[in-house]
N, C-alpha and C positions, 0 to 999 in steps of 0.2 A: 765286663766290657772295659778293656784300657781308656786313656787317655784322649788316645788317638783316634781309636774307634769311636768313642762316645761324640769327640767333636762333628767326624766324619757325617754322622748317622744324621745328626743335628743336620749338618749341612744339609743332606738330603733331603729331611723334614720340612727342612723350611723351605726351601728352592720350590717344593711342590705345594706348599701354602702360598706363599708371595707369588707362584703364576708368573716365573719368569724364563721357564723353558721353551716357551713355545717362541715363534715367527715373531709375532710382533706383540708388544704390550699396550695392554689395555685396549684392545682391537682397532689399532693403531698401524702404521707399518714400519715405529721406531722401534730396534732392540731397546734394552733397557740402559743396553751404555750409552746410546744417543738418545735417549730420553733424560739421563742425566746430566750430558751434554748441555744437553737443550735448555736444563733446571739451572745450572750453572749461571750460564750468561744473561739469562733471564734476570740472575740478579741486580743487577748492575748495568747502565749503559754503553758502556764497554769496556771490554775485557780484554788484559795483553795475553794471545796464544802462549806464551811460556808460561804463564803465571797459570793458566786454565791447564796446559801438562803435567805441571809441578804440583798443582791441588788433585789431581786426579789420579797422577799414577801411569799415562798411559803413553805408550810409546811415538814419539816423533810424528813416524810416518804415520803411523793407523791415525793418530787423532789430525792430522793434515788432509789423509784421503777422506775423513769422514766431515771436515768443513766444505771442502771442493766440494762433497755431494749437496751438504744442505746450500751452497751459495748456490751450485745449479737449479736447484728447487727452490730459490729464493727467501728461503728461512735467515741466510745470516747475509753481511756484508765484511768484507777483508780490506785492511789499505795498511800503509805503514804507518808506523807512529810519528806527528808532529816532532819529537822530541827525540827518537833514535831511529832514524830511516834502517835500521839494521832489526828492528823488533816491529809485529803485526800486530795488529790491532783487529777485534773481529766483534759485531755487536748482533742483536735480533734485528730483523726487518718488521716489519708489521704484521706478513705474514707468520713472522718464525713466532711471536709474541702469540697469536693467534694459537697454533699449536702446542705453547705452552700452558696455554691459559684450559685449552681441551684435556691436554694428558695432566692437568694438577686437577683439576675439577673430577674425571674419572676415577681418578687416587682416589681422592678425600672422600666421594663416595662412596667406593669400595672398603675403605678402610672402618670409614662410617661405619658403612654395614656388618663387617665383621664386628666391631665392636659392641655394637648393639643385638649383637646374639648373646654377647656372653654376662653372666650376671657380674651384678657387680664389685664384689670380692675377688671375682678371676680377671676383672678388669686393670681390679687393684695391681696385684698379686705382678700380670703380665708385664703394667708397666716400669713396675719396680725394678721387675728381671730386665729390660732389656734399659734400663738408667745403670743398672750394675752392670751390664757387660759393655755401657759405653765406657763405666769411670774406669773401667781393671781394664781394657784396652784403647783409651782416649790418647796415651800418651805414647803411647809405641811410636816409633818411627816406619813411616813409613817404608814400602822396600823400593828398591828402587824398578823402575818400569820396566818391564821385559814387551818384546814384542810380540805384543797378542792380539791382537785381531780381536776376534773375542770367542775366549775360551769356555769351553763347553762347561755344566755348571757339575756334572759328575765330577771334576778336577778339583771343586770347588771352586774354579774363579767364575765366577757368572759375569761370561762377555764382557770381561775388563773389571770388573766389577771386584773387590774381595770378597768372598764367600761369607755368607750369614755366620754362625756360630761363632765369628769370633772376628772379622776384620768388620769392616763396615760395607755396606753394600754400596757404595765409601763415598762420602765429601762429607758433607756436613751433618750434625747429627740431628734428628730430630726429634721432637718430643714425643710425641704420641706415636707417630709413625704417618705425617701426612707430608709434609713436603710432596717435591713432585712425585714420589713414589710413583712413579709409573708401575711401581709390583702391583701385584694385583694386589694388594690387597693388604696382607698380613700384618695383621693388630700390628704394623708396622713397622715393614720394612721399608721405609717410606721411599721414594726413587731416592731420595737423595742418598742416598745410600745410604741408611742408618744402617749402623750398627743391629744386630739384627737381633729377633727376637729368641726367646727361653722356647725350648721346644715343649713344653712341659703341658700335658691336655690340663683344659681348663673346664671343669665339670662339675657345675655345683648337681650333683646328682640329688641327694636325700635332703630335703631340709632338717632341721633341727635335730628330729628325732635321732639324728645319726650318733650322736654321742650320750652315753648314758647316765644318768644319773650316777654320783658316786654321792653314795650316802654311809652316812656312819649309824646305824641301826646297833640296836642290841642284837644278837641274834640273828644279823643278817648280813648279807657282804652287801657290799657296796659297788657302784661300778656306774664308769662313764662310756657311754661305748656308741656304738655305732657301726654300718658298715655293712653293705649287701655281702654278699657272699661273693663272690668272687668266679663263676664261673671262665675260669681262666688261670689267670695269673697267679699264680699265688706263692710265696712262700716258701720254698723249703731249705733246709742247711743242716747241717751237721750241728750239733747240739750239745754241749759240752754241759756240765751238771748243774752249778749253779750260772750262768751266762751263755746261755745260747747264742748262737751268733748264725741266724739262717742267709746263708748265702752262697742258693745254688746247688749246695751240694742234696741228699737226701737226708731229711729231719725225722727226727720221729713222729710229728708234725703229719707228715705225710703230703705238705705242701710243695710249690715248686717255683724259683725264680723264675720268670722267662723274658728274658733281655730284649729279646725281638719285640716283643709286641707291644702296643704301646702303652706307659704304664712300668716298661721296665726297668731294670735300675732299681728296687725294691731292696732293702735290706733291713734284717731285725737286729736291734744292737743293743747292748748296756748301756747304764745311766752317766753320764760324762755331767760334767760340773757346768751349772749354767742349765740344766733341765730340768730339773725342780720348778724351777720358777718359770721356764716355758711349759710347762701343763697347766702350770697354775691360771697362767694369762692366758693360755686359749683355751681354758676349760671356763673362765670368767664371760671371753668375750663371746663363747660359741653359745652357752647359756642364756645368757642376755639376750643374742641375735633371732637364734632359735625356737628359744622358749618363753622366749621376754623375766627369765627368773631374775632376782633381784642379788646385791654383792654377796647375801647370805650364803649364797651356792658357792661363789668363789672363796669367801671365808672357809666354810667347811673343805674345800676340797685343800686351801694353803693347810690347814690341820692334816688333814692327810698324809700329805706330801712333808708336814715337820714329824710328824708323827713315824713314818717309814725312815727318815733320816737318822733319826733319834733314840730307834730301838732295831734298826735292820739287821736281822740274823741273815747273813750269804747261806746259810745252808736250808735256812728254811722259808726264802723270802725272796725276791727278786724282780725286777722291772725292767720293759723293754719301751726304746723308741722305735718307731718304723720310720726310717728314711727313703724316701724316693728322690734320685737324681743329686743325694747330699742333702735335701731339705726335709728338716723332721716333719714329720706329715701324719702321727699315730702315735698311740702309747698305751700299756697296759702295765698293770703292778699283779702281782701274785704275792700276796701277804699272809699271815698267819693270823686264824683266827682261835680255834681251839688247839689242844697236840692233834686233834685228830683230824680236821677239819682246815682248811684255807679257803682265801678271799678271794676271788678275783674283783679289781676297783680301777679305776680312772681309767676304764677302757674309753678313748675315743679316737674316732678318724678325723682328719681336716676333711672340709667336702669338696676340697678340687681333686681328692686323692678315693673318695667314696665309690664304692662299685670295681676295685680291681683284686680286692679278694684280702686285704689289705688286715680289716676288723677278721675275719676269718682266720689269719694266723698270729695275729696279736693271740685269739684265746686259744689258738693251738700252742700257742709256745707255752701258755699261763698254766694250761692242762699235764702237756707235758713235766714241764719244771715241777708240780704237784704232785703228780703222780711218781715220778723219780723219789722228789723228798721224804713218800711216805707215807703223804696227807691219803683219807679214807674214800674223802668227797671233798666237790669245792661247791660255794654258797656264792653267789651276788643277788646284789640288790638292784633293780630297776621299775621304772613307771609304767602303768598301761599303757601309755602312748606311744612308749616305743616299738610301733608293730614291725617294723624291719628288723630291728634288732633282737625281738621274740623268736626271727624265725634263724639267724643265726643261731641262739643259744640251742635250738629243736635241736640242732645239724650236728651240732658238737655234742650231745647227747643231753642237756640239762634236761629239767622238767619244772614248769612252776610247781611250787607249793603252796605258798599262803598267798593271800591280796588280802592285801591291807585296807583299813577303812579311811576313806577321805579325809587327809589333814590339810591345814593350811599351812604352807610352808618354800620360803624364796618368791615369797610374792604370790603365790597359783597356788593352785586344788593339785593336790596330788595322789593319786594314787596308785600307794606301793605297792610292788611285787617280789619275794622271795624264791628265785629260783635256784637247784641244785641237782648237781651232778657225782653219782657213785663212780667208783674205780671197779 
């Protein structure tokens, strides 16, 4: 998906989260550009019409014909300025306050409630994205006003509005996403127009379990992992020898990008400088979160990750990040354990990214790349408790071997599991 497209889609997305296409917002009988209107002057006891144009974006006449209407409904009042009889001046009435105080109160509800579906790591996660797409578009200039009425939100401009994914759904920004947001809704789009949010589904699906142990065993591989299987989306690309690179095309793999649905934007890619030490840290903190294990785990797994730095054969050795939407979101190593034999280790998924088939082609690429290189079988290691991830390994062909006896080890009881797969 280009540039363009990805923005576009975005738009779409979110138009149909924030509940800003229909007739009136928040079952109201304001668009949303006069709910922003409405937010506007609210702040302040009054407001010069040029200065509310110029913050807004909106043309002349349309934002003229839409005061006439609210003075007729008695929402605002007009007079000229004490100080420039050539400039208007226009404030809320009691009533207009009154409808203000309705369409912020339904917001904040709404917005409320969307948040309060989502755990709290994808709370994080959300508000972060839509702080970053205020700071990288805070400073733009604005365009200048075109005469719109208000444009349908396909266009992307949503009834005067600039379009989510990337203007602001525009005046002032807000934090969370409550302002008057008249939108319905959307982990905040707030009416004020924020800037709008990451399209990106937020789904803490698997807890813990989802990433697997990477342990360093004599005799065993190791591995972090996680990750339903993916009935869907998955994976696939063209697969070059040592650095596969799945995207889109047909893998050996036998997986499949699909841009359309949601979740898309998936790509498996090589190890870029600066990723070492992101496995490390979300292999520490997912641990912790998850499993409650203690820094021991994350110790072991920086050994790992110095350890594949420090002796990586390209031809017999290799490691993937999964990226969704640009953001690493997955990883998996394929290491060398015997000449005959390889590891697969630090397989794991983020869990906003869990359930799109994601853990699935991590160990298709690991398989692959192993079976190219030579290797006979591959070994990992994992815990009983990883029972989603047992049923991944089924799918890909492993089979447990040994279980280990209860040691104590990163703070917990654990008990290991030796699983392996022939060629």
């Amino acid at each position: 998906m280009d540039e363009v497209a990805t923005v576009r889609s975005f738009n779409r997305f979110y138009t149909g989260v924030i509940g800003v296409l229909g007739d009136g917002l928040l079952k109201t009988p304001y668009s949303l550009t006069e709910a922003r209107v409405i937010f506007e002057l609210a702040q302040r006891q009054d407001t010069e019409v040029l200065a509310l144009r110029r913050t807004l974006g909106l043309d002349p006449g349309y934002l003229s014909r839409m005061l006439a209407r609210f003075e007729s409904d008695a929402l605002v009042e007009r007079e000229r300025s004490p100080d420039d009889a050539r400039r208007q001046i226009v404030r809320l009435t009691g009533r207009g306050r009154e409808v203000f105080a309705t369409l912020d109160e339904r917001s904040a509800t709404e917005i409320r409630d969307l948040l309060a579906g989502l755990p709290g790591e994808a709370r994080t996660r959300l508000l972060a994205s839509m702080r970053t797409i205020q700071d990288v578009l805070g400073d733009r200039p604005a365009p200048h006003p075109e005469p719109r009425g208000e444009r349908s939100a396909a266009g992307s401009e949503l009834r005067g509005e600039r379009s989510a994914a990337g203007s602001e759904l525009r005046g002032e920004r807000s934090a969370a996403g409550s302002e008057l947001r008249g939108d319905r809704s959307a982990a905040g789009s707030e009416l004020r127009g924020d800037r709008s949010a990451p399209g990106p589904e937020l789904r803490d699906e698997r807890s813990a379990a989802g990433p697997e142990l990477c342990e360093d065993r004599p005799g065993a591989g190791s591995e972090l992992r996680g990750e339903r299987s993916a009935a869907g989306l998955e994976l696939r690309g063209e697969r070059s020898a040592a650095r596969p690179e799945l995207r889109g095309e047909r893998s050996v793999a036998g997986l499949e990008l699909c841009e359309d649905r949601p979740g898309g934007g998936l790509e498996l890619r090589g190890l870029r400088p600066g990723d070492l030490g992101w496995v490390v840290q979300r292999n520490g903190v997912l641990y912790d979160r998850e499993c409650g294990w203690d820094r021991t785990y994350e110790a072991l797994v920086a050994r790992v990750a110095a350890d594949y730095a420090a002796n990586h054969d390209p031809s017999r050795e290799d490691a993937w990040i999964a990226e969704r939407n640009g953001e690493p979101v997955g990883c998996v190593f394929c290491v060398r354990k015997t000449d005959r034999t390889a590891q697969l280790r630090l397989l794991h998924v983020e869990p906003e990214a869990r359930g799109l088939g994601i853990g699935a082609a991590l160990i298709d690429a690991c398989l692959a790349f192993a079976e190219k290189a030579g290797y006979e079988d591959v070994v990992l290691w994992t815990t009983a408790l990883q029972k989603p991830a047992h049923r991944l390994y089924e799918r890909a062909g492993f089979r447990l071997e040994t279980e280990e006896d209860p040691v104590h080890r990163f703070g917990d009881e654990i008990n290991g599991q030796i699983w392996r797969k022939a060629f």
